[in-house]
C-alpha positions, 0 to 999 in steps of 0.5 A: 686199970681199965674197968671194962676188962675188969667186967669182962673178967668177971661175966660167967660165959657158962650160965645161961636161961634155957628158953623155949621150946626146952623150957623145964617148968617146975611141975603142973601140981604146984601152983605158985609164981615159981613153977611158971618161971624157967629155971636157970641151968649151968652148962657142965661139960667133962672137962670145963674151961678155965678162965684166964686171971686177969695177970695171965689176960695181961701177959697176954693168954688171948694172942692166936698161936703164930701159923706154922712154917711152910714145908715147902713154900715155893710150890704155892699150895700145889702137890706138884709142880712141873719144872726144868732142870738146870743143873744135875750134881751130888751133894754130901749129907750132913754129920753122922751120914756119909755118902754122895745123893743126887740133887737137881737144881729145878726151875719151876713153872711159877719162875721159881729155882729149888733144889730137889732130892733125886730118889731111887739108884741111877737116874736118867735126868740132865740138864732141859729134863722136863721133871715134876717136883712134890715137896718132901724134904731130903733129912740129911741135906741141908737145904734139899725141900723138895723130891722129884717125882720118879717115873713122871715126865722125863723122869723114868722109874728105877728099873729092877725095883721090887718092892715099893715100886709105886713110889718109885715108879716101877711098872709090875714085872710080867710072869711068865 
């Protein structure tokens, strides 16, 4: 067994001497070899650390937790990239759902393909449609990671669309 872990273990990283300007000195009208000394304190907080036994240091407590997955990894740390499309279809969802959503198959402008979800009724997107991607991914269907962004580029917005018109790219509708 390696004694320098066992030392590392054993070391309290919460005591430490206070030193100046913050050094308490035991009080004036006592005069001894003490009150010149500064006294050690313990750093309590309301809710302490607890140290790792040596079985729990090795199993391995100390290795960082893996970094998260990436939602949408193709768009390189973006909130949106402009693409072309190159294909426009429907797609079915997965199991309890039903229906027809439409995809697009988009050809970003870092050379990569991914296929996006095509949000809102009726859409004015064909093949060469110059359209902007964000990321977002379509809950029931598999593989769909990203949205196109309605109202941008090519892309018009839903037209008659009331409410949550900004994400939907709708402009407000004049009063009379």
């Amino acid at each position: 067994m390696p004694l320098l872990l066992l030392r590392r273990l054993i070391r309290l990283p919460n005591q430490r001497i206070i030193s100046s300007p913050n050094v308490r000195l035991a009080s004036p009208f006592l005069r001894s070899s003490i009150a010149a000394k500064p006294i050690q304190q313990r750093c309590f907080s309301a809710t302490p650390k607890p140290q790792s036994t040596f079985n729990q240091v090795l199993r391995g407590c100390r290795v960082s937790q893996r970094a998260r997955k990436k939602t949408s990894p193709q768009l390189a740390f973006r909130p949106e990239m402009k693409g072309v499309c190159i294909r426009v279809g429907i797609t079915k969802p997965k199991k309890p759902n039903s229906g027809e959503r439409k995809i697009a198959r988009v050809r970003l402008s870092n050379g990569n393909e991914v296929t996006a979800y095509i949000p809102g009724e009726g859409h004015n997107v064909q093949q060469h449609s110059v359209v902007l991607v964000r990321g977002g991914r379509a809950q029931d269907c598999p593989g769909v990671r990203y949205h196109l962004v309605r109202g941008a580029m090519d892309l018009g917005g839903v037209p008659n669309r009331i409410t949550s018109r900004s994400k939907y790219g709708t402009k407000k509708p004049k009063s009379n």
